[in-house]
C-alpha positions, 0 to 999 in steps of 0.5 A: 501516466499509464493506469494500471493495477499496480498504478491504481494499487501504489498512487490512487488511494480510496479517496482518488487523489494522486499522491505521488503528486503530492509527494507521498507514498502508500505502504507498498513503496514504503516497504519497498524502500529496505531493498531499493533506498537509493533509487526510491527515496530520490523519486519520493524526495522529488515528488515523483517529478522527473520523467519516468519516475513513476514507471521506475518506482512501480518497477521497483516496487513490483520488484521488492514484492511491496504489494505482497508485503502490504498484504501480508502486514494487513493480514497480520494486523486484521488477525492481531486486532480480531485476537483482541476481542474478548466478546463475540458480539457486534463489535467483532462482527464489524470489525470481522466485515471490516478487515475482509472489506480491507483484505479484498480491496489489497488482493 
């Protein structure tokens, strides 16, 4: 497999392990699925197994903007969780440290 951003961004999670291999799927394929459910929910049935299952499903979700889509649900959900916050204390400072940590590992 050729590693590359997007192959690090879609398949190499924090803790490094290839979840393609075990059939999984991070949020930018998933939310590629809604303009490529033919093609994608094959790959992912099959674990991604069968020869250039991975190059297609990157090209696919590059396609589908799955990682622009990701990036804008954590932009949404970091907002959304700040805005429930009543205080402005160390609870919101960490949580403020915590969707940014989040945002920049997806940028």
């Amino acid at each position: 497999m050729r590693k590359s951003h997007w192959s690090a961004f879609l398949f190499f999670p924090p803790y490094g392990i290839p979840v393609y291999r075990l059939g999984l799927a991070t949020a930018p394929l998933i939310l590629s699925l809604a303009q490529h459910p033919d093609m994608l929910r094959p790959m992912l049935a099959r674990r991604f197994s069968s020869p250039g299952d991975i190059d297609a499903a990157l090209a696919l979700t590059s396609a589908a903007g799955g990682a622009a889509q990701t990036r804008r649900a954590a932009a949404r959900f970091a907002d959304r969780a700040m805005r429930t916050l009543e205080t402005s204390g160390l609870a919101t400072r960490e949580l403020e440290a915590m969707a940014a940590a989040a945002a920049e590992r997806l940028a």
